[in-house]
N, C-alpha and C positions, 0 to 999 in steps of 0.2 A: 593685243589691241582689239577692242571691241569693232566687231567691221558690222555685225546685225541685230537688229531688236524685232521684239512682237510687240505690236501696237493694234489695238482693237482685230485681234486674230490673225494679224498680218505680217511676214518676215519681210522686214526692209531694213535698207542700210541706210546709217543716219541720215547721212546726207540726204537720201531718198523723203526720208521722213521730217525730215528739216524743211524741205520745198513743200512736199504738199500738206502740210499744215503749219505753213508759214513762219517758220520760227529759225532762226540761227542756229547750224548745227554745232556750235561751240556751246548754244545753251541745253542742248540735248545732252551734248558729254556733262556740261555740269552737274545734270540731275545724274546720269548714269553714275559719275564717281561719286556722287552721294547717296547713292544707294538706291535709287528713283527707280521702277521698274513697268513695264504692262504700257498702260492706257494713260499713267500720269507723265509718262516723260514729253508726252506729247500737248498738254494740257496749254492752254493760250500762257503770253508771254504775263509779266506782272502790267497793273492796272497802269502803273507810270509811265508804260512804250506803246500802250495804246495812242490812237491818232484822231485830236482833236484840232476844228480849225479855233485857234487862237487868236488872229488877228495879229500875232508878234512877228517880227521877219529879225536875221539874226544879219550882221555886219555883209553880206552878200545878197543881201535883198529875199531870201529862201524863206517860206514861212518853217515857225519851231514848232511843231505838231505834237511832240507828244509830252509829258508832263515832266516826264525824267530829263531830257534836255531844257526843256522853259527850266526846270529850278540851276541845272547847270548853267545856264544862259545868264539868268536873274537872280539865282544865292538866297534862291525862294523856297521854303521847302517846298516838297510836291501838294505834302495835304491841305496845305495854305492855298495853293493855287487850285486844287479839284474846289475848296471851297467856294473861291471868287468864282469861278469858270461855272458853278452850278448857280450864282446869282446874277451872271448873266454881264460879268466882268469879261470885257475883251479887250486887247489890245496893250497901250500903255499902262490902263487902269488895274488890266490882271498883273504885271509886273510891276504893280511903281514899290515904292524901297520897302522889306520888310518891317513891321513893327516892331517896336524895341518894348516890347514885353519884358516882366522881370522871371529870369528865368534863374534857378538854383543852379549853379555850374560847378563850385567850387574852385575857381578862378578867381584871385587875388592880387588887387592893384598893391605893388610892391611896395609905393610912396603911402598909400593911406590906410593899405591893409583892408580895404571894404573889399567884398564882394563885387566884379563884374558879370553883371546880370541882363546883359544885352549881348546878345549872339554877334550881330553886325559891329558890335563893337572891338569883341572878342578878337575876331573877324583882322579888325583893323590894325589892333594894337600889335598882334604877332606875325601880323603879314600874310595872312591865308585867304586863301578864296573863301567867299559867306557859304558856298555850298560847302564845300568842306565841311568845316564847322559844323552846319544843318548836318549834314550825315551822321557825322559824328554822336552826337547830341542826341538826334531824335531815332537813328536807323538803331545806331549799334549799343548806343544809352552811355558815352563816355563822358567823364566829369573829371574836375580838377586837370593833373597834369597830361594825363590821358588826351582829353581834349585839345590841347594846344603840343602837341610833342608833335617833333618832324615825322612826316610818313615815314622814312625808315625804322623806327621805333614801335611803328606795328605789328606783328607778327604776320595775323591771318590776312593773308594778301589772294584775295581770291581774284586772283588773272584771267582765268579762262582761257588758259596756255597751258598744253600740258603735251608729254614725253607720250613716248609711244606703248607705254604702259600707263597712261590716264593718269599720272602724276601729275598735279597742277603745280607749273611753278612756278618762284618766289622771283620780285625784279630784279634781282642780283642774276640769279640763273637767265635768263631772261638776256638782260644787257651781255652777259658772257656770250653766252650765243649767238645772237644777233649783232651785236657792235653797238647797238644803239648805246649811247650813252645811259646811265642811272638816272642822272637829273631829267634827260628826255622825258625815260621811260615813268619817271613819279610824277612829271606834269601831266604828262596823257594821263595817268591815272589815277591821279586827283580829282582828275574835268569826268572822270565815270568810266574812261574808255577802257574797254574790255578784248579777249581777244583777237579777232582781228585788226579792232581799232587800237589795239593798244600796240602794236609792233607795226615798224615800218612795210610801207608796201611790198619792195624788194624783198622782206623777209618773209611775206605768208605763207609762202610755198613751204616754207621751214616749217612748219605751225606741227605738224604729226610727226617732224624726223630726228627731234628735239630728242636727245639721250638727255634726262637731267643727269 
């Protein structure tokens, strides 16, 4: 198990390095087990967890600050919302309902055989969360059955869970472990939640002692 890195000439331990430059140390191992080395493991988080005031507040009255939750929130992509958020869109106006743009999906209404070419619609007919979908479609570039198959049907399940050899593992590993349920564990991870957020409180302590 990786216990130290060099980071702008400096031997710290992630954790160390995780606080003082502000980043989750579960996103430190990610870059490590990807081969990430030096001065970039430490480099700011992606532009989506940065912290903007939106004016949005989520079902607890909390404002949603950063872009990657507003699109989990709203089923908005992120780049749609940096769009509005730069013309000066706040509040309901930065999330009101995604555009139904015609988008090539390769999704097929089975009654008429056309093309369904509306995400939120997409969305609607198979029972998924809009973000989903938006991820889908515009993160990882999935079309036709891809697009709408149950998450268990995915393979690369990047958890941010990993053994004590930097194994990142899969939600079946995962729910073994932990007890949490599968279904739990694919809703939390549908909605984006990742390592810590993706396993129960009671269980974080477990997070390094995980034998997959």
């Amino acid at each position: 198990m990786v216990k130290k890195v060099n980071v702008h000439g400096k031997i710290m331990t992630i954790a160390e390095a995780a606080k003082k430059y502000n980043l989750r140390d579960t996103t430190i191992y990610t870059r490590y087990a990807r081969g990430v080395r030096g001065d970039d493991l430490v480099k700011p988080s992606h532009p989506y967890n940065e912290k903007f005031y939106t004016g949005v507040k989520d079902d607890n009255g909390k404002e949603i600050m950063t872009m990657g939750n507003l699109s989990r929130y709203s089923g908005i992509h992120p780049a749609t919302l940096f769009k509005r958020y730069e013309k000066g869109w706040r509040g309901e106006k930065l999330v009101s309902n995604p555009h139904k743009s015609n988008y090539p999906t390769g999704v097929y209404d089975p009654d008429t055989q056309e093309e369904i070419t509306s995400l939120p619609e997409i969305a609607n007919r198979f029972n998924m969360a809009d973000g989903t979908i938006y991820r889908r479609y515009f993160d990882f570039g999935l079309r036709g059955q891809d697009l709408v198959s149950p998450l268990s049907h995915h393979r690369d399940q990047h958890t941010e869970v990993y053994d004590t050899n930097i194994n990142e593992l899969g939600i079946a590993n995962i729910a073994n472990i932990s007890k949490a349920s599968v279904n739990t564990l694919w809703t939390r991870y549908s909605r984006g939640n990742r390592g810590d957020r993706l396993l129960m409180n009671k269980y974080k302590e477990k997070r390094y002692e995980i034998n997959g």
